[in-house]
C-alpha positions, 0 to 999 in steps of 0.5 A, a space after each residue: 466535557 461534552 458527552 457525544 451522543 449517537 447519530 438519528 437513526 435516520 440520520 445514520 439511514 441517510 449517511 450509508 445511503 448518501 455514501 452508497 449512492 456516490 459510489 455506484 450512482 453519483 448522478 442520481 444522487 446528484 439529482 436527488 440533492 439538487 431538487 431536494 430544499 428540506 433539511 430533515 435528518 435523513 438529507 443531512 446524513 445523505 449529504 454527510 454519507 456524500 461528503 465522506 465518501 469523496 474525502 475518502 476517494 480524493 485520499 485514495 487517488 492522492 496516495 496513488 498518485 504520490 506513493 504515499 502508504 499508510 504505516 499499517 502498510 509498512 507494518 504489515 509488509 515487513 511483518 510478511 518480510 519476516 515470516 517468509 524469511 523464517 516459515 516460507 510455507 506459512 507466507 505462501 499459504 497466507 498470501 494465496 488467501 483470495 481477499 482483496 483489502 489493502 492488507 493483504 496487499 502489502 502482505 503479499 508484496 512483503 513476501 514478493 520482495 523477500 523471494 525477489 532478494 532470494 533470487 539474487 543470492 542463489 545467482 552464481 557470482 558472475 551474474 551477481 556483481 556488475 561485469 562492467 563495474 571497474 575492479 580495484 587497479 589492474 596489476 602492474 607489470 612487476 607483480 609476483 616479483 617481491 619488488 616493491 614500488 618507490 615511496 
């Protein structure tokens, strides 16, 4: 079995600088790159860092795009369905925490959809069902006359 050894520290210097650089001035790096023919470590760990970071970002829009989500999504939102079912308190103190991280977002829309449903049951009936849907057959006309219809 190989042994996997640690990254060169200038490799892992270039790597964050690589990365950082192709999220705040992908140009610059672009130029950097384009007029640099060495093969030290640290431009490996610059070109790696670029890699990453576009593997990442073309995730991101791919999974905004489809709707995908990750399962500690799933995981997380339908941990927060179940504590604002059971300590409401708790869920909104939890969800009024000023973080933005993917999280805490589904956190928050785990609770949102538990309130949304709660909504629903405390409607008086007559705004809860469909008043277009059809009911179940009209009575007839011999309805209340105990006479009953022929087989």
């Amino acid at each position: 079995m190989e042994e996997e050894k640690d990254p060169a520290p200038e490799y892992l210097k270039g790597f964050n600088t690589g990365y950082t650089l192709s999220k705040t001035e992908p140009e610059l790096l672009g130029s950097i790159l384009a007029t640099e023919n060495s093969w030290s470590e640290y431009i490996d760990g610059i070109r790696a860092g670029q890699k990453e970071y576009l593997k990442e970002f073309a995730l991101e829009k791919l999974q905004a795009k489809t709707g995908y989500q990750q399962p500690d999504y799933q995981k997380t939102f339908n941990l927060s369905y179940t504590i604002a079912k059971y300590d409401l308190k708790l869920s909104d103190q939890l969800s009024k925490i000023n973080v933005n991280s993917a999280t805490l977002e589904s956190f928050r829309n785990g609770r949102e959809q538990y309130l949304s449903e709660q909504v629903k049951t405390k409607l008086p009936t007559w705004l809860k069902d469909d008043p277009f849907a059809k009911k179940d057959k009209l009575p007839g006309q011999d309805r209340d006359k105990d006479i009953e219809p022929e087989p």
